[in-house]
TIRO-917503 format. One record per residue: residue number from 1; residue in one letter; chain; x, y, z of N, C-alpha, C, O in turn. Coordinates in Angstrom, 3 decimals. Example, Ala and Ser with C-alpha at 12.3 -4.5 7.8 and 13.67 -1.06 7.14 Angstrom:
BEGIN
atom nr 1	rest A	kette A	n_east 13.190	n_north -5.690	n_up 7.800	ca_east 12.300	ca_north -4.500	ca_up 7.800	c_east 13.200	c_north -3.300	c_up 7.800	o_east 14.236	o_north -3.319	o_up 8.465
atom nr 2	rest S	kette A	n_east 12.850	n_north -2.250	n_up 7.080	ca_east 13.670	ca_north -1.060	ca_up 7.140	c_east 12.900	c_north 0.030	c_up 7.870	o_east 13.409	o_north 1.138	o_up 8.039
//
This chain:
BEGIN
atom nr 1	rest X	kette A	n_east 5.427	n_north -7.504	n_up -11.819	ca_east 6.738	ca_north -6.917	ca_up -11.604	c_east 6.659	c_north -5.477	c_up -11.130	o_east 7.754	o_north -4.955	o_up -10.919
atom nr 2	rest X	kette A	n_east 5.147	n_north -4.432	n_up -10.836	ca_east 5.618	ca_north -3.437	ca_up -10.515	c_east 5.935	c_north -3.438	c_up -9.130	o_east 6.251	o_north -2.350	o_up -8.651
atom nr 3	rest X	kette A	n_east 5.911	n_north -4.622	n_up -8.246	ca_east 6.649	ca_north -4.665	ca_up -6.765	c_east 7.782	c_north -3.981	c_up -6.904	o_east 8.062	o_north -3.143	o_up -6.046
atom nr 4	rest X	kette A	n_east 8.578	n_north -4.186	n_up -7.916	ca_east 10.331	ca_north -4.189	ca_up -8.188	c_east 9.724	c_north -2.692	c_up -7.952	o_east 9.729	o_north -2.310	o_up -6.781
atom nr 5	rest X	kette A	n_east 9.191	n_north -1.786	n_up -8.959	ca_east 8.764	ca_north -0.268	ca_up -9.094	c_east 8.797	c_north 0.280	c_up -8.083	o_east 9.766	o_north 0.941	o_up -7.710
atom nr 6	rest X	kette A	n_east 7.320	n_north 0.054	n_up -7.169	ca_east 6.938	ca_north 0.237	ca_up -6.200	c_east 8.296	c_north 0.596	c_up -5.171	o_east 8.565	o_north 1.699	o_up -4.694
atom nr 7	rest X	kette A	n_east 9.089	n_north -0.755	n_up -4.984	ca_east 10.260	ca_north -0.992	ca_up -3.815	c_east 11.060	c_north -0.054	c_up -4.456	o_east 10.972	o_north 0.913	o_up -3.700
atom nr 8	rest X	kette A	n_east 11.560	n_north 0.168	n_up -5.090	ca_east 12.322	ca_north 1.564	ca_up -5.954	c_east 11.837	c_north 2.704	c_up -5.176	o_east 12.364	o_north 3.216	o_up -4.188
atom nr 9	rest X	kette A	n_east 10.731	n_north 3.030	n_up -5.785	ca_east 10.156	ca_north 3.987	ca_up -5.167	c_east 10.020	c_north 4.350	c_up -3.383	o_east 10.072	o_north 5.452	o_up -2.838
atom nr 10	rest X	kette A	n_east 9.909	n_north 3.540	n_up -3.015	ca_east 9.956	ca_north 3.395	ca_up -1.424	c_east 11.063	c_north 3.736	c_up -1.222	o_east 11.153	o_north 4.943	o_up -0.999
atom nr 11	rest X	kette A	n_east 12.070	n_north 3.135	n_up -1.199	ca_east 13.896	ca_north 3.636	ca_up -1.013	c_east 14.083	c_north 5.185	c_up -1.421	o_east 14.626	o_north 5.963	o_up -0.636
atom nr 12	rest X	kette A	n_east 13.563	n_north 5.642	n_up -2.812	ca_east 13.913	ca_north 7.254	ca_up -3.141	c_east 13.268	c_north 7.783	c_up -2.025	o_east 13.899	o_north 8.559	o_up -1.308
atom nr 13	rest X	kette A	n_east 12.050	n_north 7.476	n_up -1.744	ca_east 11.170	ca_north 8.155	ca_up -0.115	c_east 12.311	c_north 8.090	c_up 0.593	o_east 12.715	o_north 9.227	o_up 0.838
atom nr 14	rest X	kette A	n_east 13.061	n_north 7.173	n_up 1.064	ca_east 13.558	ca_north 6.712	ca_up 2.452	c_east 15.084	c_north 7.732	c_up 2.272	o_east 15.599	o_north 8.311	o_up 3.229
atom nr 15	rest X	kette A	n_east 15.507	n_north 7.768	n_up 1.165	ca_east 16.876	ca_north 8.667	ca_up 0.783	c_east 16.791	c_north 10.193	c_up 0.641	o_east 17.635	o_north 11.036	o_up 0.945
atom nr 16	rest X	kette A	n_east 15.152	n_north 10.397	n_up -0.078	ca_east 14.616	ca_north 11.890	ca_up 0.366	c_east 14.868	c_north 12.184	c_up 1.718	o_east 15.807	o_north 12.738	o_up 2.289
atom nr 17	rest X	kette A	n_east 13.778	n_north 11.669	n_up 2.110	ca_east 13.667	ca_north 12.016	ca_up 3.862	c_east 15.203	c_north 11.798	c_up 4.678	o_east 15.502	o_north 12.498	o_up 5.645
atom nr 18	rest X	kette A	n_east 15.938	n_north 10.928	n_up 4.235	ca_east 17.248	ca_north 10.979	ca_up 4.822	c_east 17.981	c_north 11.695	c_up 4.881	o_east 18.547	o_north 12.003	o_up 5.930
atom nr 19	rest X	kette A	n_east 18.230	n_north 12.240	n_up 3.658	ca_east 18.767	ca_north 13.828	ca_up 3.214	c_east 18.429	c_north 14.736	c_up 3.810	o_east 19.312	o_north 15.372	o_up 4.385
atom nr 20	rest X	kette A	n_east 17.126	n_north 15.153	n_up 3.922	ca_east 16.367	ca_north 16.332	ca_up 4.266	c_east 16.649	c_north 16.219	c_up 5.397	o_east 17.369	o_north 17.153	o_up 5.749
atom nr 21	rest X	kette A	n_east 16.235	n_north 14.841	n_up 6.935	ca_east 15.947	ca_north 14.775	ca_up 8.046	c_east 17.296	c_north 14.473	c_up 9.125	o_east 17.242	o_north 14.497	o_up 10.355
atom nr 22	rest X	kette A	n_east 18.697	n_north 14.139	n_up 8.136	ca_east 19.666	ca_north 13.582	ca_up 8.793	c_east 19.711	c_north 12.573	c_up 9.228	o_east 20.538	o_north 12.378	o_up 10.118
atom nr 23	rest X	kette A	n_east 19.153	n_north 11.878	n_up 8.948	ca_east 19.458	ca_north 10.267	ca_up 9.852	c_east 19.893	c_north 9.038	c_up 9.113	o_east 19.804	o_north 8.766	o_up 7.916
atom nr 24	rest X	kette A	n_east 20.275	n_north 8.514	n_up 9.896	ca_east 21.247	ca_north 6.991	ca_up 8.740	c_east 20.688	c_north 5.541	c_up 9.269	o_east 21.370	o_north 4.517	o_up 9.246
atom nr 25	rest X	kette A	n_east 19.376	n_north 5.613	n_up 9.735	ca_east 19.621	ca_north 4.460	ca_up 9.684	c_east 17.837	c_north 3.982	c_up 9.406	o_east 17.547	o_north 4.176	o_up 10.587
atom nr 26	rest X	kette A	n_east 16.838	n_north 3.646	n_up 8.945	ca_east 15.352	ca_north 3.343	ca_up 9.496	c_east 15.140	c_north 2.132	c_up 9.652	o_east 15.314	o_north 1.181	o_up 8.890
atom nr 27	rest X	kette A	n_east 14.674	n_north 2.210	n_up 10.887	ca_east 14.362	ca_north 1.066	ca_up 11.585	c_east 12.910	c_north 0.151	c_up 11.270	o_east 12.603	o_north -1.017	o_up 11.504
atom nr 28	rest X	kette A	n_east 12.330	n_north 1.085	n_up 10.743	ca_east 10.424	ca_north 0.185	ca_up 10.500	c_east 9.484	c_north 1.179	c_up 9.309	o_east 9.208	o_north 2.365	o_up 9.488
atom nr 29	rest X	kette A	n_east 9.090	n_north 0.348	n_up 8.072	ca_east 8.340	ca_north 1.381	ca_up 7.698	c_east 6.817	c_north 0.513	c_up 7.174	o_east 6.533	o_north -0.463	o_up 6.480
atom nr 30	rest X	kette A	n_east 6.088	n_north 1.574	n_up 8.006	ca_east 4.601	ca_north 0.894	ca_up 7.393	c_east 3.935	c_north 0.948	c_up 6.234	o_east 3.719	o_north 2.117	o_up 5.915
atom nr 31	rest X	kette A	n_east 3.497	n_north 0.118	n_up 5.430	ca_east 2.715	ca_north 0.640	ca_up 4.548	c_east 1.296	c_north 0.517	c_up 4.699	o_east 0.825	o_north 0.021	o_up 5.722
atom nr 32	rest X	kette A	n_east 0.483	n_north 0.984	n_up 3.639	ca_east -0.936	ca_north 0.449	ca_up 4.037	c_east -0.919	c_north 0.156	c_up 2.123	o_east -0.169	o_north 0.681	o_up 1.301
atom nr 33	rest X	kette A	n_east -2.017	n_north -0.843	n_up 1.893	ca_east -2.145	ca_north -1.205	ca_up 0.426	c_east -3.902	c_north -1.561	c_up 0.353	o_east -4.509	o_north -2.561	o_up 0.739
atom nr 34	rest X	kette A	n_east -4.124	n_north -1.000	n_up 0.060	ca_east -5.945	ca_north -0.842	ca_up -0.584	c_east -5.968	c_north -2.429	c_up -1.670	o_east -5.480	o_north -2.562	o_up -2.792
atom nr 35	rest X	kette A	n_east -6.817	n_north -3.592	n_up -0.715	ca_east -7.245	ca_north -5.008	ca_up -1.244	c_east -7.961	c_north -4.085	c_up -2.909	o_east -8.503	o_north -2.986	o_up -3.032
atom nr 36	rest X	kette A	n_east -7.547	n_north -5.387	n_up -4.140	ca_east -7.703	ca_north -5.291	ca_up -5.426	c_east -7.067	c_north -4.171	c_up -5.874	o_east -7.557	o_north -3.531	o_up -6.804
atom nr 37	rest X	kette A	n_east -5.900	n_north -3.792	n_up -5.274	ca_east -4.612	ca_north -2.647	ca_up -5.807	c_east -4.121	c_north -3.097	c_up -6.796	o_east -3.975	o_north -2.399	o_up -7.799
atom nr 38	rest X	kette A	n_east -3.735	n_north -4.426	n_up -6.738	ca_east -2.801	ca_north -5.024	ca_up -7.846	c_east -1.562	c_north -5.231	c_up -6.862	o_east -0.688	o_north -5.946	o_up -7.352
atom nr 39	rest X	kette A	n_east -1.311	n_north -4.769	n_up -5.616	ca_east 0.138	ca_north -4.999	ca_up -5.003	c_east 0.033	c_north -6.758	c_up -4.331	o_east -0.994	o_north -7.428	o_up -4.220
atom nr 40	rest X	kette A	n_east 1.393	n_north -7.144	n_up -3.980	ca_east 1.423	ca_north -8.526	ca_up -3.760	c_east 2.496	c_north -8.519	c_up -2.707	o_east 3.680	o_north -8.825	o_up -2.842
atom nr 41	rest X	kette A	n_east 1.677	n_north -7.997	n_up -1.331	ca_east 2.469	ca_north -7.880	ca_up 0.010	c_east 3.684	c_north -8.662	c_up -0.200	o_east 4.607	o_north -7.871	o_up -0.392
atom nr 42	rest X	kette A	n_east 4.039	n_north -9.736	n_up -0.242	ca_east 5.040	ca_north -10.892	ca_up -0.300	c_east 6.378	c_north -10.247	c_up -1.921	o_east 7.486	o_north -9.783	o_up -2.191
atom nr 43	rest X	kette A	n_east 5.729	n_north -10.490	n_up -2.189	ca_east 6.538	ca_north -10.320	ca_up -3.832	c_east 6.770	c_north -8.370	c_up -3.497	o_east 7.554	o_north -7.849	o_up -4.291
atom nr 44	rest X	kette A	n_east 6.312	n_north -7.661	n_up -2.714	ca_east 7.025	ca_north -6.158	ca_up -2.489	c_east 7.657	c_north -5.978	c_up -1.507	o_east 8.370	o_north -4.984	o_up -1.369
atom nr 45	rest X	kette A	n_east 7.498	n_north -7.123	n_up -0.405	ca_east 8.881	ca_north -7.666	ca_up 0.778	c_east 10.481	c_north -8.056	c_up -0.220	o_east 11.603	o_north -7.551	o_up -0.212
atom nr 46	rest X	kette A	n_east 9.893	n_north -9.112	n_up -0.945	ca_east 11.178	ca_north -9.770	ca_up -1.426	c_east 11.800	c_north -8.645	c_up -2.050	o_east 12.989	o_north -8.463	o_up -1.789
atom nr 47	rest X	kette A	n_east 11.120	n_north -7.722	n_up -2.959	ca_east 11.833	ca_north -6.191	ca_up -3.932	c_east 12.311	c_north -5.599	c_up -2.908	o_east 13.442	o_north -5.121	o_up -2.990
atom nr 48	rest X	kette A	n_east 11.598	n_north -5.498	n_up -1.759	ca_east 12.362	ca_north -4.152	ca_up -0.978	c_east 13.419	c_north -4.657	c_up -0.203	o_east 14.056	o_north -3.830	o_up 0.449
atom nr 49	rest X	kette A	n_east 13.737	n_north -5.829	n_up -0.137	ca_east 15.214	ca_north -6.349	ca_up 0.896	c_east 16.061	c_north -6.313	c_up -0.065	o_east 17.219	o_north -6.102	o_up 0.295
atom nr 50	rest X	kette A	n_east 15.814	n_north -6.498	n_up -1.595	ca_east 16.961	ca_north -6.062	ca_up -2.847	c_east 17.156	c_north -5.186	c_up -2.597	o_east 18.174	o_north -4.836	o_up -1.999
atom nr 51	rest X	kette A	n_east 16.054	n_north -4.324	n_up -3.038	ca_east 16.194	ca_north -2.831	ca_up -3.276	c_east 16.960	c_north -1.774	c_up -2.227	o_east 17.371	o_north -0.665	o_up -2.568
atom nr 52	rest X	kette A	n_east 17.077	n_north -2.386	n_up -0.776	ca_east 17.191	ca_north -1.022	ca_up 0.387	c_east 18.726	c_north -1.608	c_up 0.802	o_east 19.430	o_north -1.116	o_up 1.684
atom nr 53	rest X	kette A	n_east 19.009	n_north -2.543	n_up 0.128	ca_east 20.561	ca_north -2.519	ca_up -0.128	c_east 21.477	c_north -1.667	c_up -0.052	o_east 21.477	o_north -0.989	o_up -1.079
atom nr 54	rest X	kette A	n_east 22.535	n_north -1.258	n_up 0.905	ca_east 23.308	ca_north 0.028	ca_up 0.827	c_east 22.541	c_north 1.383	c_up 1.238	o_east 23.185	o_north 2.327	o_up 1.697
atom nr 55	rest X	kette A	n_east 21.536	n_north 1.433	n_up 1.109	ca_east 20.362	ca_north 2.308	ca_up 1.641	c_east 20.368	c_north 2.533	c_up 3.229	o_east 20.655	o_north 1.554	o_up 3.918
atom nr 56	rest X	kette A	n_east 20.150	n_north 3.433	n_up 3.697	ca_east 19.263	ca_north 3.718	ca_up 5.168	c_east 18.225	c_north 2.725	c_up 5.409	o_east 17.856	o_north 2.449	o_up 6.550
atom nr 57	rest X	kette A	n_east 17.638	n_north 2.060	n_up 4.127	ca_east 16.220	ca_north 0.962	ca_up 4.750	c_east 16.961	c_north 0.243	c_up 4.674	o_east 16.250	o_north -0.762	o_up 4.662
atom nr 58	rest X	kette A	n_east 18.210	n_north -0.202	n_up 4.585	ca_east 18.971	ca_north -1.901	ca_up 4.422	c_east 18.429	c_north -2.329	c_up 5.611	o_east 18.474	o_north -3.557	o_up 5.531
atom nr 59	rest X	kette A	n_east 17.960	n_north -2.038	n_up 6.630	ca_east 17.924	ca_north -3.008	ca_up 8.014	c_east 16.795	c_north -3.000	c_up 8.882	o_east 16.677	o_north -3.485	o_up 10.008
atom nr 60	rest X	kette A	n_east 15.509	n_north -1.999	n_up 7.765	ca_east 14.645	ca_north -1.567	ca_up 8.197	c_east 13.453	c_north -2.728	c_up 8.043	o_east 13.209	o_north -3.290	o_up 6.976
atom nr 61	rest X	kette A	n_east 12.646	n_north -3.026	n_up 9.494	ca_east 11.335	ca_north -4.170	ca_up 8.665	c_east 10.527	c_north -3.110	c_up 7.784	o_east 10.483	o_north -1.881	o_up 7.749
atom nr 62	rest X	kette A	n_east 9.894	n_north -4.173	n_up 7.072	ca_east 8.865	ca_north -3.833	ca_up 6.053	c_east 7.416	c_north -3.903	c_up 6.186	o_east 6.982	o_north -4.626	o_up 5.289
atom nr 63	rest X	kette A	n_east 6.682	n_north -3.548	n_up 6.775	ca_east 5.200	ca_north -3.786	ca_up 7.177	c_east 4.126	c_north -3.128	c_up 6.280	o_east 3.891	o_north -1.933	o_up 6.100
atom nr 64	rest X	kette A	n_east 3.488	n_north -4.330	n_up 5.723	ca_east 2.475	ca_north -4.251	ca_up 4.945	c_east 1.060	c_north -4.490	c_up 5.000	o_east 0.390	o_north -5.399	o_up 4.510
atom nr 65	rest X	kette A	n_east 0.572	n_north -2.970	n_up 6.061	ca_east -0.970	ca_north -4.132	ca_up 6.139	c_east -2.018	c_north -3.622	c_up 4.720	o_east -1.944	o_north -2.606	o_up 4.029
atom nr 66	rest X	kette A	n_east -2.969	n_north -4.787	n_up 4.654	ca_east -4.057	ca_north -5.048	ca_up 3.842	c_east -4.878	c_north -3.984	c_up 4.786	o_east -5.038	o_north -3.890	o_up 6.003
atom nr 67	rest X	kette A	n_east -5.373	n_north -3.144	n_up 3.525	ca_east -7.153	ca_north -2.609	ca_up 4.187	c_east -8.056	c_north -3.229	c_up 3.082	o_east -7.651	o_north -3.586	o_up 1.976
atom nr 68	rest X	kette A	n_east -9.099	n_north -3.294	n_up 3.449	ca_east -10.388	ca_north -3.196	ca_up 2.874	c_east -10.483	c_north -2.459	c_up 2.061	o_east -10.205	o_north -1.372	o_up 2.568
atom nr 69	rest X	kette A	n_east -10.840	n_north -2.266	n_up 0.496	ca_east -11.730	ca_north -1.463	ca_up -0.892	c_east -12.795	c_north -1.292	c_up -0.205	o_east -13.370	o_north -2.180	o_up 0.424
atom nr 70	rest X	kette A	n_east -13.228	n_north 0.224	n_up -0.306	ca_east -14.745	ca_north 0.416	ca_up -0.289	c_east -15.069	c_north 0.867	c_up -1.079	o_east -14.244	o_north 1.649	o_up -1.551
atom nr 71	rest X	kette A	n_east -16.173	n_north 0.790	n_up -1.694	ca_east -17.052	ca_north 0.855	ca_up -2.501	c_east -18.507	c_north 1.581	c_up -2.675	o_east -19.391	o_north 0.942	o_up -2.104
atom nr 72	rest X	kette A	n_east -18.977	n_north 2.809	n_up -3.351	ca_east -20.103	ca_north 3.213	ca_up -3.641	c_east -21.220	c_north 2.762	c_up -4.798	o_east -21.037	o_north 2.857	o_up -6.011
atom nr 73	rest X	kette A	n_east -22.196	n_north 2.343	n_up -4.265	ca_east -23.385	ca_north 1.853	ca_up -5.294	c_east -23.962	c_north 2.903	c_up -6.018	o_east -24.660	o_north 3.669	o_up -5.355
atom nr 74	rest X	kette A	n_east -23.860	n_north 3.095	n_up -7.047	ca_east -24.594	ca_north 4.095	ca_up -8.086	c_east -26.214	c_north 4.318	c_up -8.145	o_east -26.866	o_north 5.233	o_up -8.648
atom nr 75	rest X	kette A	n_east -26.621	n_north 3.132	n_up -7.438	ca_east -27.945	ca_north 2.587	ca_up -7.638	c_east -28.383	c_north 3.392	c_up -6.259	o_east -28.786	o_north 4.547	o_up -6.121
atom nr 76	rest X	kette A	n_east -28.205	n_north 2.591	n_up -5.523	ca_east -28.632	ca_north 2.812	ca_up -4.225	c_east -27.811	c_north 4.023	c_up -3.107	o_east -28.428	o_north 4.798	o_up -2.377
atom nr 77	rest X	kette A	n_east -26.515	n_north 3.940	n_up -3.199	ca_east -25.850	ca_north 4.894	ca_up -2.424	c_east -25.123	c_north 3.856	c_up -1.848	o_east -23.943	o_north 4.200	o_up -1.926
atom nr 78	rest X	kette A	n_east -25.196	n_north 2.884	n_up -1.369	ca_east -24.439	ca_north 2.611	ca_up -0.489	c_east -22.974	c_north 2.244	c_up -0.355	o_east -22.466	o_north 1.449	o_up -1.146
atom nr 79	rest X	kette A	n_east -22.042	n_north 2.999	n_up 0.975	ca_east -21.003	ca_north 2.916	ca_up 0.875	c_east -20.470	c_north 1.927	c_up 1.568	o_east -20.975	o_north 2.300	o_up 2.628
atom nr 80	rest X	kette A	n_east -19.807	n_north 0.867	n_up 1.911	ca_east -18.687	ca_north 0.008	ca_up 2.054	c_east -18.505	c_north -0.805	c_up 1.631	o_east -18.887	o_north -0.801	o_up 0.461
atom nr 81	rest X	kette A	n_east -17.794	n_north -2.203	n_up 2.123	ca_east -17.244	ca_north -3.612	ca_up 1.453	c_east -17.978	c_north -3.882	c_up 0.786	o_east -19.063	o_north -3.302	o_up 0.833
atom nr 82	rest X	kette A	n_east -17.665	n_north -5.186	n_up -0.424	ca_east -18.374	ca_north -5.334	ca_up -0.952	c_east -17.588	c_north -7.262	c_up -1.298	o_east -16.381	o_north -7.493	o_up -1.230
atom nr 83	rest X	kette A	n_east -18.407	n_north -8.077	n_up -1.558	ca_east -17.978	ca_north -9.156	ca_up -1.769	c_east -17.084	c_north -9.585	c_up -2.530	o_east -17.795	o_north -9.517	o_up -3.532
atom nr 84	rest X	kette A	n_east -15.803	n_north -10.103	n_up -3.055	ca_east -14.817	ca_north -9.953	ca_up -4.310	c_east -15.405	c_north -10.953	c_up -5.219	o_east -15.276	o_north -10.823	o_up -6.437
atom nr 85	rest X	kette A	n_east -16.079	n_north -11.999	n_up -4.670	ca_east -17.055	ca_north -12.932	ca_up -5.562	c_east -18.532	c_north -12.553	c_up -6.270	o_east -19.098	o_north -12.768	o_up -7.342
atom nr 86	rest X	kette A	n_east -18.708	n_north -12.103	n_up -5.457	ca_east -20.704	ca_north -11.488	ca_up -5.849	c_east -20.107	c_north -10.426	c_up -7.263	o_east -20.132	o_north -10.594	o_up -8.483
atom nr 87	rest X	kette A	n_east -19.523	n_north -9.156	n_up -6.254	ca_east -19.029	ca_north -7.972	ca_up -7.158	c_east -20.423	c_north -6.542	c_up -7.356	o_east -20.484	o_north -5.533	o_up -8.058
atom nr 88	rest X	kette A	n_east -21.132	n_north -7.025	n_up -6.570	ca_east -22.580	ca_north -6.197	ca_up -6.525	c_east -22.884	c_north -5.671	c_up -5.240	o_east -22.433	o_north -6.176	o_up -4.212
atom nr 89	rest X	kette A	n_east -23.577	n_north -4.747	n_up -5.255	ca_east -23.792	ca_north -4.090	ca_up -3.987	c_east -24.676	c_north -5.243	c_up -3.013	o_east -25.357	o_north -6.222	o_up -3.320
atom nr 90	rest X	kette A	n_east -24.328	n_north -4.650	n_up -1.769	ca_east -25.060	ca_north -6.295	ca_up -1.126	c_east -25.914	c_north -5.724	c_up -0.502	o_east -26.376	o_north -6.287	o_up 0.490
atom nr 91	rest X	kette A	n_east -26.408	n_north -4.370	n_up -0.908	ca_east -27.911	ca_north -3.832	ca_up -0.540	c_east -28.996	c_north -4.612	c_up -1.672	o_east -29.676	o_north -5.630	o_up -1.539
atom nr 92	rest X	kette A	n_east -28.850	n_north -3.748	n_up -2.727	ca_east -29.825	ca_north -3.931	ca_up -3.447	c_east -29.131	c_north -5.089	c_up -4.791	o_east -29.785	o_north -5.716	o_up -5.625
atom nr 93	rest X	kette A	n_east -27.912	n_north -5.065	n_up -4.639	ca_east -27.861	ca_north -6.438	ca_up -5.848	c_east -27.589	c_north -5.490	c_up -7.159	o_east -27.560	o_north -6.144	o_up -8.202
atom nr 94	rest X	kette A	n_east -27.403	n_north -4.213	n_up -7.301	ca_east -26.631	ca_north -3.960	ca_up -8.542	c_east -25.136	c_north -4.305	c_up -8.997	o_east -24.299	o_north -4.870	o_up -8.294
atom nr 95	rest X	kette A	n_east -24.995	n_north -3.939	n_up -10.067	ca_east -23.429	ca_north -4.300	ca_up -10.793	c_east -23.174	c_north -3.013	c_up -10.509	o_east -22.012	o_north -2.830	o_up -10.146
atom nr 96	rest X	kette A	n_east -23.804	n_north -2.126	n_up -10.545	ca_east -23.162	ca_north -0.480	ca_up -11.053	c_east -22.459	c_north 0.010	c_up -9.765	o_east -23.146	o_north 0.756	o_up -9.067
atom nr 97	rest X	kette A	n_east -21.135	n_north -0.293	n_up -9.298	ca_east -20.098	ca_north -0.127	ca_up -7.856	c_east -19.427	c_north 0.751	c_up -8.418	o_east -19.523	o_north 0.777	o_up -9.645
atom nr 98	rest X	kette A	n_east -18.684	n_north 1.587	n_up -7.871	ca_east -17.445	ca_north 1.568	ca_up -8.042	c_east -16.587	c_north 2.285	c_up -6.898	o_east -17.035	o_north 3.169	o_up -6.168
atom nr 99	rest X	kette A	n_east -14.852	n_north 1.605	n_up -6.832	ca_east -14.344	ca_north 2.172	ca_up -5.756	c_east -13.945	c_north 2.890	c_up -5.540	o_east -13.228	o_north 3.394	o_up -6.404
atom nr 100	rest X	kette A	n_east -14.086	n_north 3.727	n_up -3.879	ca_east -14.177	ca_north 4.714	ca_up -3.276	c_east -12.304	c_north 5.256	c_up -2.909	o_east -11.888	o_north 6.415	o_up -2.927
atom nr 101	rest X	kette A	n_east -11.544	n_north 4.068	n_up -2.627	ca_east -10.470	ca_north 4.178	ca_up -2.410	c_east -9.593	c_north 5.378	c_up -3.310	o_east -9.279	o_north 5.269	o_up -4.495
atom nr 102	rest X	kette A	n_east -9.281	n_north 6.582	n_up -2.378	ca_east -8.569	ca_north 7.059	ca_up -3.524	c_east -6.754	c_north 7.210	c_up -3.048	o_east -6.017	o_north 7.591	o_up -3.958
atom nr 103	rest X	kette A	n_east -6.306	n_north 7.008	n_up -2.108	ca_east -4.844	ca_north 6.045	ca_up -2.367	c_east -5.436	c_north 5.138	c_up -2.307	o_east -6.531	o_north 5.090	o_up -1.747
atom nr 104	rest X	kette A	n_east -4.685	n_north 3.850	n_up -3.056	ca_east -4.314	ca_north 2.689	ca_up -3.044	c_east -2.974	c_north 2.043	c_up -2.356	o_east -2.787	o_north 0.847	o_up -2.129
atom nr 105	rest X	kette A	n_east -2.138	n_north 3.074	n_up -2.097	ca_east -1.112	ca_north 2.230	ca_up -1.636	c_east -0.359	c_north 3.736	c_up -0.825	o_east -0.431	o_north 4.779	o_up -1.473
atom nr 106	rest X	kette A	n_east -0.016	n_north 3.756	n_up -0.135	ca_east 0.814	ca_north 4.703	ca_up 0.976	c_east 1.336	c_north 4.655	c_up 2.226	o_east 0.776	o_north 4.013	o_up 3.115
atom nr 107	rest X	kette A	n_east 2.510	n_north 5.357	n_up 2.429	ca_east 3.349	ca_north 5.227	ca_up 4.013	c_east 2.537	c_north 5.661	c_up 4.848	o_east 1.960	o_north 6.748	o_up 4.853
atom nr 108	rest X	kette A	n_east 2.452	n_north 4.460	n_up 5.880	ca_east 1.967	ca_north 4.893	ca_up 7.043	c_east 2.522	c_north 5.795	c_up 8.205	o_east 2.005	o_north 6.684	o_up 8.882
atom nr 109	rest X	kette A	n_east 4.065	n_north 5.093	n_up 8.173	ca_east 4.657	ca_north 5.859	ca_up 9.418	c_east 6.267	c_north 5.287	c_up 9.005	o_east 6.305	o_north 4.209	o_up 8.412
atom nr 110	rest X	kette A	n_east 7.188	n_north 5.777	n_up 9.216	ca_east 9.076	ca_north 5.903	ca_up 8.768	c_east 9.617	c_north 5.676	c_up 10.301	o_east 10.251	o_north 6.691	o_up 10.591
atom nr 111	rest X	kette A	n_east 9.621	n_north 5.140	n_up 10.939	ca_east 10.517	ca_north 5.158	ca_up 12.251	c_east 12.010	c_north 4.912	c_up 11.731	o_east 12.450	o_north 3.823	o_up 11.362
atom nr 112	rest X	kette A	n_east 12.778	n_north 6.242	n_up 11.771	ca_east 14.137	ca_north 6.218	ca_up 12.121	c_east 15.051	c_north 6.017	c_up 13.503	o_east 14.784	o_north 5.813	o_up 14.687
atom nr 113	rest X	kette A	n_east 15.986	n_north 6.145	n_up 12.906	ca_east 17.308	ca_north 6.306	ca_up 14.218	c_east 18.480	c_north 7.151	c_up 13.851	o_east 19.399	o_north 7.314	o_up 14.653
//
């Protein structure tokens, strides 16, 4: 359920910037969401067509792309992807990862009108 949150949150963005920037209407907003975030592209579409109700985003698409988690090996160094099944560095085969991502979830770009 923190989609519902999340889509909340997106709209106060979209009513900030509306305020501040003058405009009434946004037409497209991107997001980007860091894979093993916990977000659920689909289930934060359905919150945000509730949510931007009466809003400046009422009519705006919603674009959600997936990136890639990267990941640093403690062991070895190495930095990128890493398998979601294995869960180990796919250099040397340690457990000891952890991810590099530091947003997980943020606006890409607000196209108004």
């Amino acid at each position: 359920m923190h989609e519902l949150t999340l889509a909340k949150g997106i709209i106060d963005i979209v009513n900030s910037e509306a305020a501040k920037n003058g405009f009434d209407r946004g037409l497209e907003l991107r997001l980007r969401v860091v894979e093993f975030s916990g977000v659920i592209p689909a289930c934060l579409q359905a919150f945000f067509t509730s949510a931007a109700a009466g809003t400046p985003a009422a009519e705006a698409a919603l674009t959600v792309e997936s990136i890639p988690a990267a990941f640093r090996c403690l062991d070895c160094g190495y930095e990128g992807p890493v398998d979601r099944k294995a869960a180990c560095c796919p250099v040397c085969g340690a457990a000891a990862i952890r991810m590099t991502a530091v947003r997980e979830f943020y606006f890409e770009s607000l196209k108004v009108e």
